[in-house]
C-alpha positions as CSV (number, residue, x, y, z in Angstrom):
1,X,0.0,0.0,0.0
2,X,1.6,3.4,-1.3
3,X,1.7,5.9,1.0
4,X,-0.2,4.2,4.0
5,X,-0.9,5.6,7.3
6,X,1.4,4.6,10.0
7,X,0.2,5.4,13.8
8,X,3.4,4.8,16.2
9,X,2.2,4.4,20.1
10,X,5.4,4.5,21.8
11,X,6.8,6.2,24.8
12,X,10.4,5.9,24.2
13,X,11.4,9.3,22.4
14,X,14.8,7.7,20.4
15,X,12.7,4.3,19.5
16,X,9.2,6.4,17.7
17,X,12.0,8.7,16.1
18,X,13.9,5.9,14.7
19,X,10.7,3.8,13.3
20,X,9.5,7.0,12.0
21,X,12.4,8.5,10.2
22,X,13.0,4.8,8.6
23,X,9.0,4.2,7.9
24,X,9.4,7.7,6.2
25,X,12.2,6.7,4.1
26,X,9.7,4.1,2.7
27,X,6.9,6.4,1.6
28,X,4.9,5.6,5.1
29,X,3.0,8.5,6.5
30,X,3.9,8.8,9.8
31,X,2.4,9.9,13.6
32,X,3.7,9.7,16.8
33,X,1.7,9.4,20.6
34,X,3.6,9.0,23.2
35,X,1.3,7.3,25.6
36,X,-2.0,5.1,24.9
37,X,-4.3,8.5,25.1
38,X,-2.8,10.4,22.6
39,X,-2.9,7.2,20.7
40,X,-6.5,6.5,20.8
41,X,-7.1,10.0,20.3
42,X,-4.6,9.8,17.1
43,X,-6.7,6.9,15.6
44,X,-9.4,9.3,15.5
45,X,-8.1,12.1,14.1
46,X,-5.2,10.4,11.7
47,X,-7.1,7.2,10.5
48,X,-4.4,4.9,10.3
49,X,-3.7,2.2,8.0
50,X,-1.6,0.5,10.5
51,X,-0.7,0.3,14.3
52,X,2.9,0.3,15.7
53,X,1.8,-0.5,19.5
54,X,4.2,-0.6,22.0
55,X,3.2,-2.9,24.9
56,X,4.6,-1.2,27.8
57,X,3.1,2.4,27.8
58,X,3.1,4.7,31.1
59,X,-0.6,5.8,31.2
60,X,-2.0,2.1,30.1
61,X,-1.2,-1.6,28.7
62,X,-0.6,-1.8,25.3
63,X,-3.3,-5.1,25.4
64,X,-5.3,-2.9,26.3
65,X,-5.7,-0.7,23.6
66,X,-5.0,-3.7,21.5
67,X,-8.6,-5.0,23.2
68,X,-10.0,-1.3,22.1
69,X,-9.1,-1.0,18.8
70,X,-9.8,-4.7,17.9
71,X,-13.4,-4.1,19.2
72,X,-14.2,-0.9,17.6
73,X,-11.6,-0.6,14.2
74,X,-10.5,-2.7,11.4
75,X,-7.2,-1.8,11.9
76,X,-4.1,-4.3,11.9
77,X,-2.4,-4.1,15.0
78,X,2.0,-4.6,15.0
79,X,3.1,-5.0,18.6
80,X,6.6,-4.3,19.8
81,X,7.6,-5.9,23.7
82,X,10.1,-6.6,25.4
83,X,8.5,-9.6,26.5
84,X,10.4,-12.6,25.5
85,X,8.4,-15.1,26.5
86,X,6.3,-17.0,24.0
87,X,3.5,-16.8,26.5
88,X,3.2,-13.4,26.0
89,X,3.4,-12.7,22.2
90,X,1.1,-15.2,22.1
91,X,-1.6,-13.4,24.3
92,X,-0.9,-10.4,22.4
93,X,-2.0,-12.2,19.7
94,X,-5.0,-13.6,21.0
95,X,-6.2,-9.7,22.2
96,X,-6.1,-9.6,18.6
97,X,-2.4,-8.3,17.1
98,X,-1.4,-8.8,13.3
99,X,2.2,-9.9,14.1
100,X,4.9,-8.3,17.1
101,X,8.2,-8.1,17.3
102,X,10.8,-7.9,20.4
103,X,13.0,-5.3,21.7
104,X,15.7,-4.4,20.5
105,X,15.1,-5.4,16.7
106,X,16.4,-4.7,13.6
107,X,14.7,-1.8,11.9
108,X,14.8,-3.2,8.3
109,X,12.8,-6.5,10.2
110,X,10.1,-4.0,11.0
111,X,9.4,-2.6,7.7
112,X,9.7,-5.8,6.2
113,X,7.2,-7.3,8.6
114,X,4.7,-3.8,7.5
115,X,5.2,-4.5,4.5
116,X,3.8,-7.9,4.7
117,X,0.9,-6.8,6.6
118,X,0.0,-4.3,4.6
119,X,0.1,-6.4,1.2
120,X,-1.8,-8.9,2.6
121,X,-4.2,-6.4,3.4
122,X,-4.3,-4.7,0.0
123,X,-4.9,-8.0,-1.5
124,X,-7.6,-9.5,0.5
125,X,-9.3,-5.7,-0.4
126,X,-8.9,-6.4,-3.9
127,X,-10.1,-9.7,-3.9
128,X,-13.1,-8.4,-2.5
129,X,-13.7,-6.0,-5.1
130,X,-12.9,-8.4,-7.4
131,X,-14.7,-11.1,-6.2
132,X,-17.7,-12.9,-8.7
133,X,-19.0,-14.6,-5.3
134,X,-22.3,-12.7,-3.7
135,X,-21.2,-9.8,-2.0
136,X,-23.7,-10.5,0.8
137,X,-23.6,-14.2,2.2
138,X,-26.9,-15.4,4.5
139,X,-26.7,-18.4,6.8
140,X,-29.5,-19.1,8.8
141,X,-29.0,-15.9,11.3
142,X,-25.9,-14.7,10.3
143,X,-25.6,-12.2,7.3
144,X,-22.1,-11.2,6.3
145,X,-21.5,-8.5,3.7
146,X,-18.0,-8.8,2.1
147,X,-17.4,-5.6,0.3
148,X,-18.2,-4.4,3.2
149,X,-16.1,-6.1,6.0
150,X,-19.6,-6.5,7.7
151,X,-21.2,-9.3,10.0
152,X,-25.1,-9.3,11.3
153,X,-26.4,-12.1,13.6
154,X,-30.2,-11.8,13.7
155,X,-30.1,-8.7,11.8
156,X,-28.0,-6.7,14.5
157,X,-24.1,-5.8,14.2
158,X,-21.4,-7.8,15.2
159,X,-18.0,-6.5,15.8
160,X,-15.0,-8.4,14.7
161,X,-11.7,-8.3,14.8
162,X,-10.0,-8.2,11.6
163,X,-8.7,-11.9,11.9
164,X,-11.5,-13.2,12.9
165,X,-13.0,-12.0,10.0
166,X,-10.3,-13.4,7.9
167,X,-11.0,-16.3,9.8
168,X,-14.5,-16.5,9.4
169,X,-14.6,-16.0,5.2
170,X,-11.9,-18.8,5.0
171,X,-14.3,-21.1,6.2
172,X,-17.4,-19.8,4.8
173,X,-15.9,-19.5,1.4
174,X,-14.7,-23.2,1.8
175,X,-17.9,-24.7,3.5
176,X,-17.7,-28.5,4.3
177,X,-13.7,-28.7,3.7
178,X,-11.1,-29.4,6.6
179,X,-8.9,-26.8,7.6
180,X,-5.8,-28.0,9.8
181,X,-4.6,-25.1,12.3
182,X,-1.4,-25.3,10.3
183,X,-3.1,-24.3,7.1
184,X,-5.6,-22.0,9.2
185,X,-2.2,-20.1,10.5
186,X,-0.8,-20.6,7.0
187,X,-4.0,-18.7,5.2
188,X,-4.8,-16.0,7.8
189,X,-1.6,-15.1,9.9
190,X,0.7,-15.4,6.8
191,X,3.6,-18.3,6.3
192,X,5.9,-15.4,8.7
193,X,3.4,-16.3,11.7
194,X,5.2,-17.4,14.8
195,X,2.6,-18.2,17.2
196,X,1.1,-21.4,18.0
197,X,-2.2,-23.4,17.3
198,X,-3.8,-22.6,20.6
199,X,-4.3,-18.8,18.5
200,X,-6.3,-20.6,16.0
201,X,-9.1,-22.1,18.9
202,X,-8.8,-19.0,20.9
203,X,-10.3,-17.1,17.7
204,X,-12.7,-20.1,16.5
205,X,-14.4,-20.1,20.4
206,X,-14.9,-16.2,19.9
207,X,-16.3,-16.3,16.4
208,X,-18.5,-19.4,17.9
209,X,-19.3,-17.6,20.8
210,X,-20.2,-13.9,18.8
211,X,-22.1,-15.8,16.4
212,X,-23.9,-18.4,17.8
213,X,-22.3,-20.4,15.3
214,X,-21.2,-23.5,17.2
215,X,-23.2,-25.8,15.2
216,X,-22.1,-24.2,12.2
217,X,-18.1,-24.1,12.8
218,X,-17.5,-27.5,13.6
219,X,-14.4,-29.2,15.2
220,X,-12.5,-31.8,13.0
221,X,-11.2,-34.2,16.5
222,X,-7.2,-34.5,15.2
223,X,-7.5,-32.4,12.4
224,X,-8.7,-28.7,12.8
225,X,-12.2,-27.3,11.4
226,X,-14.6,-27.0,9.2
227,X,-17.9,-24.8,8.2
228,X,-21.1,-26.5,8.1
229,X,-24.2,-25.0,6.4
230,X,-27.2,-26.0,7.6
């Protein structure tokens, strides 16, 4: 994406300079909040493409925001901690982060890891512009409509969070076959994806549980998942 929004959150003055200057470099548009307010308040006002989120941020938790912004935007999310332990990264992921990275990294890492994001996105947005499939799909009580990024149960709005989206139209635009969580983590996170399955059934239970979908998102024993339409 040429010229994409880039919203840094981070406290430490010589760190947001440096991931500016070299995001700038690249063509990125750039802004800078030093604390998770003047983020939030940034998203607003700058309408990022992308989120640099730093975890550890002196006014609140960078999961937290993660939380807010994953309820209330379709905005990918790229975490920087200093938390090393794959624990961690892995809840970050779960509250709903694109990809992270650990302090200190290598700055050419974190552009190439943007970059990846944000192609992904611009091709998933082109496929659904391009797409010959019905741009609004109805399953019993659930209504999605894909040019728009848009999911109703029982005629009322549902808010996901951009992977579980992602996660969601894999299966509904593949209904009856078997997904592994490998191929699941393959086709949504990207091949670069370091997390674990556990990611994978942390987003099915929520897309279950905001959908009502449990008999409709089925559990593979051994294997993974599949869609079911009834």
């Amino acid at each position: 994406m040429k010229n994409a929004k880039i919203l840094i959150i981070e406290d430490d003055a010589p760190i947001a300079d440096l991931l500016s200057y070299g995001l700038s470099l690249e063509g990125y548009q750039t802004l800078i909040a030093s604390n998770g307010a003047a983020g939030i308040s940034g998203i607003q006002s700058f309408q990022p493409d992308l989120l640099l989120l730093d975890w550890m941020l002196p006014d609140q938790s960078g999961l937290d925001i993660c939380k807010k912004v994953t309820a209330e935007y379709n905005i990918p999310i790229f975490m920087i901690t200093a938390k090393s332990d794959i624990t961690d990264k892995v809840l970050g992921l779960e509250f709903g982060a694109d990809d992270y990275i650990t302090k200190p990294f290598d700055l050419r890492e974190v552009i190439a890891r943007i970059r990846t994001i944000l192609r992904r996105l611009e091709q998933s947005n082109h496929r659904q512009q391009n797409d010959s499939q019905p741009d609004i799909i109805r399953i019993d009580h659930i209504e999605i409509r894909s040019e728009e990024r848009l999911v109703n149960k029982n005629g009322q709005p549902v808010e996901l969070t951009p992977k579980e989206y992602d996660l969601l139209m894999t299966l509904v635009r593949n209904p009856g076959r078997t997904f592994s969580r490998s191929e699941l983590l393959d086709v949504v996170w990207g091949y670069h994806f370091a997390g674990d399955t556990r990611t994978v059934d942390t987003h099915i239970q929520r897309l279950r549980k905001k959908l009502d979908a449990t008999d409709h998102i089925a559990t593979v024993f051994g294997i993974g998942y599949k869609f079911k339409s009834r």
